[in-house]
C-alpha positions, 0 to 999 in steps of 0.5 A: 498472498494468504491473508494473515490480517487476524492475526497481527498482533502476533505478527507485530511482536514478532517484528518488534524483535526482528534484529534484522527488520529493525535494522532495515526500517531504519532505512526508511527514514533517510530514503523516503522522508528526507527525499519527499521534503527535500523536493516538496520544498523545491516546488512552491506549487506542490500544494495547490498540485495537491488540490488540484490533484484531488479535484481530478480523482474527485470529479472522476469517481463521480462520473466513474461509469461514464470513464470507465466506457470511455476508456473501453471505446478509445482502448478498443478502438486502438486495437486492444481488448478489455476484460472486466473481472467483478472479483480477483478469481474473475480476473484470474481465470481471464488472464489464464485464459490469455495465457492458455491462447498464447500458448504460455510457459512463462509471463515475465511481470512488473511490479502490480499490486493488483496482481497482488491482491488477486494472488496471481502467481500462485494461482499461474505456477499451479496451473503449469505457467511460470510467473517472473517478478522482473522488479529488482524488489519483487524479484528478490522477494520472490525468490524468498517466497515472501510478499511486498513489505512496501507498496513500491519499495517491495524488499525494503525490510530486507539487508544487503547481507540477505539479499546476498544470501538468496543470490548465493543459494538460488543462482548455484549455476554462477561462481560460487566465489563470486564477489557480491560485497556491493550493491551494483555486484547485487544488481549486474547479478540480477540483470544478467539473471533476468535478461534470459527471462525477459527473451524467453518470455510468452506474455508479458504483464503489467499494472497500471498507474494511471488508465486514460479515458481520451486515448486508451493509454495505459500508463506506468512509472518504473526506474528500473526500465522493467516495465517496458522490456515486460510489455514490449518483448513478449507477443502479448501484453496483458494490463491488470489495473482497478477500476479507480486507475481511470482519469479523463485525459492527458493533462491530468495525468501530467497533473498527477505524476507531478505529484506522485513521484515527489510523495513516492520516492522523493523525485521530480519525475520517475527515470521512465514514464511509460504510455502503452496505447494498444498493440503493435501497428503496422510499422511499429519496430517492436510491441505485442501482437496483443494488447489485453486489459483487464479491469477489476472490481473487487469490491470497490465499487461498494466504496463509491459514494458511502464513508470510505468513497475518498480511499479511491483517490489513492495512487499508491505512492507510499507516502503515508507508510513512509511517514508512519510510526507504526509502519516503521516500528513493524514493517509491512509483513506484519499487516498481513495483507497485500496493502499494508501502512495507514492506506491497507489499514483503510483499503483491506476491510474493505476489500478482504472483509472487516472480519479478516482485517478488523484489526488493522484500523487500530495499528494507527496512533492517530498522530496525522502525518499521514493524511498531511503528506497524502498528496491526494489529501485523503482524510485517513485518520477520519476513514480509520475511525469509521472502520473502529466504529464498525468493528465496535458496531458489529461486537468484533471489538476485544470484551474488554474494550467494548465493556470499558467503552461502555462503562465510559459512555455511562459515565459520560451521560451523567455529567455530575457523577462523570466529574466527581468520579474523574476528580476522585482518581485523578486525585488518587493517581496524582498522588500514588504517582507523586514520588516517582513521577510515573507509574510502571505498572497499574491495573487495567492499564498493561497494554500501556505499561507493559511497554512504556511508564504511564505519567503520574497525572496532575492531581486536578483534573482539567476541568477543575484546572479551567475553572480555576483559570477563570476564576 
């Protein structure tokens, strides 16, 4: 997708007064949130899973090397091949070449935001390959030429009535008096749609979950089958997953699913779980002839071991969105990147470069419940902080801001003069502010008020009032 990162601000306000947005997002809320609780609750052990969880990610980032050539001896050893890509155009041009050897007119896909990230379509659709979004979400998206808006629920800014809309404009060879009032009409249409694809597909592609380092297994979790109809029916499957997707062994990958379907769509386990294990053997019924992986780096391997290591946990459940009031006011478009909520607010500096996405660490009010409901208990709001601090460092920060932190860092060297100064405007707002209790607009305070009244302060400040307590 094309980076719109720097220019969020300005994507933000224009999804603040989109009416149709706004009636989407209010969806999250009873679809994500409700359910996650309500399942959590059910299973005393969630936490100590959490823990246990981390641990695993944990241990694996620290001996990623040694995984990540484990999963390529069990992988190659049961037949497949693994490819490894440094960047997203490495892994382009590895997957266009398994396309062009497969002789590919179309690859059916399911739902990767690897594949995302790489802008793979685009990038197959120039070079004469057809790529087909077989996940009702990301299907619906493609035909509007749109990106992810949620990281697994791809068109949750989107109303039925639009949907509806882009079945009728682009499914012309159907009855135009069609009924698609309801939503299962919606899906039948969808499915009916794909299956011709699903047959007449060259490659298939996936993304990965989970990569396992015992057996070569590739894993994914899907509810709508997709998945499994993309990576058996045509003759060559190809996986793109990140190098932070690998994990030692079986076990612990029953370990994270556990927690992975809870904190993503608020279910005890995703309708199908599937462990693809290179291509077809002798025997088999079905499968592809071949079975290629290709593992990207994509500066990832820059985040092992300095401030942002613990981003690497994250297997992209969507909880922390989920529970964002940022990303509920403005969905997902307006971060401007494939990643997008408190997790793309951490990942896409990292990835894209802090000056494309310097403004993303700031769409964040630090309340905290996204590192409280991450399961991988990654501290977000500290990992966010670090990126703020970067972009201060590095002079990215708005004048304005780095003037006032510095004017602030003056003050608060000189303790006396800090105090006094505080005391004498407290005082002054506490009395300007006095009659009405607030304050609806005041200088040097308009990105505040010109949203929301600013409360009248006490006319003591803190300090002063401890002091009195004391006394």
């Amino acid at each position: 997708m094309r980076i719109t990162a720097p220019a969020f601000k300005e994507n933000a306000q224009n999804a603040l007064t989109d009416l149709h947005l706004q009636r989407a997002l209010e969806h999250v809320e009873a679809g994500f949130i409700h359910k996650r609780a309500k399942v959590v609750a059910a299973l005393p052990e969630f936490d100590a899973l959490r823990d246990a969880a981390r641990d695993i990610k944990n241990h694996t980032l620290e001996h990623l090397d040694l995984y990540l050539e484990a999963y390529e001896k069990a992988a190659t050893k049961a037949g497949g091949q693994v490819h490894w890509a440094e960047t997203g155009g490495d892994a382009r041009a590895i997957i266009l070449d398994i396309c062009r050897k497969a002789g590919a007119k179309t690859i059916t896909k399911g739902k990767s935001m690897v594949s995302e990230e790489i802008n793979i379509n685009d990038f197959l659709a120039e070079n004469g390959i057809e790529p087909v979004e077989t996940d009702l979400g990301e299907y619906i998206i493609q035909l509007r030429g749109e990106p992810p808006s949620h990281i697994i629920a791809p068109a949750v800014h989107l109303t039925k009535d639009q949907v509806e809309a882009d079945f009728r404009r682009v499914h012309t060879h159907l009855d135009a008096a069609r009924d698609l009032s309801e939503s299962t009409s919606l899906l039948a249409e969808a499915r009916g749609v794909l299956r011709d694809k699903f047959l007449a597909a060259d490659v298939g592609m996936t993304g990965a979950n989970f990569l396992v380092a015992e057996t070569g297994t590739s894993v994914i979790v899907t509810n709508e089958g997709n998945g499994d109809l993309t990576q058996v029916l045509p003759r060559v499957h190809i996986v793109i997953a990140s190098i932070e997707k690998v994990v030692p062994t079986l076990e612990d990958v029953s370990t994270l699913l556990r927690v992975l379907a809870r904190s993503a769509t608020g279910q005890d386990m995703t309708v199908y779980n599937t462990f693809s294990t290179g291509p077809r053997r002798p025997g088999d019924p079905d499968g592809p002839e071949e079975y290629h992986v290709v593992i990207l780096d994509n500066g990832r391997t820059a985040m092992l071991g300095n401030e942002f290591h613990d981003m690497l946990r994250c297997i992209r459940c969507g909880a922390c969105m989920n529970h964002c009031p940022v990303y509920h006011a403005i969905g997902g478009h307006a971060y401007g990147t494939p990643y997008v909520g408190p997790m793309g607010a951490v990942l896409a500096p990292a990835l894209f470069g802090l000056d494309e996405a310097a403004n993303l660490p700031n769409a964040s009010t630090f309340c905290g419940r996204c590192e409280s409901v991450c399961p991988m208990r990654i501290p977000l709001p500290k990992l966010l902080r670090h990126w703020r601090e970067k972009e201060f460092e590095r002079g990215l920060a708005p004048a304005t801001q780095r003037w006032g932190l510095g004017v602030w860092a003056y003050f608060a060297q000189h303790p006396r003069l800090y105090r006094l100064s505080t005391r004498l405007a407290i005082g002054a707002l506490g009395w300007l502010g006095k009659k009405k209790g607030r304050f609806r607009a005041l200088p040097l305070a308009g990105g505040w008020t010109r949203h929301r009244d600013l409360p009248a302060p006490s006319s003591r400040t803190f300090i002063d009032q401890i002091r009195d307590r004391e006394q």
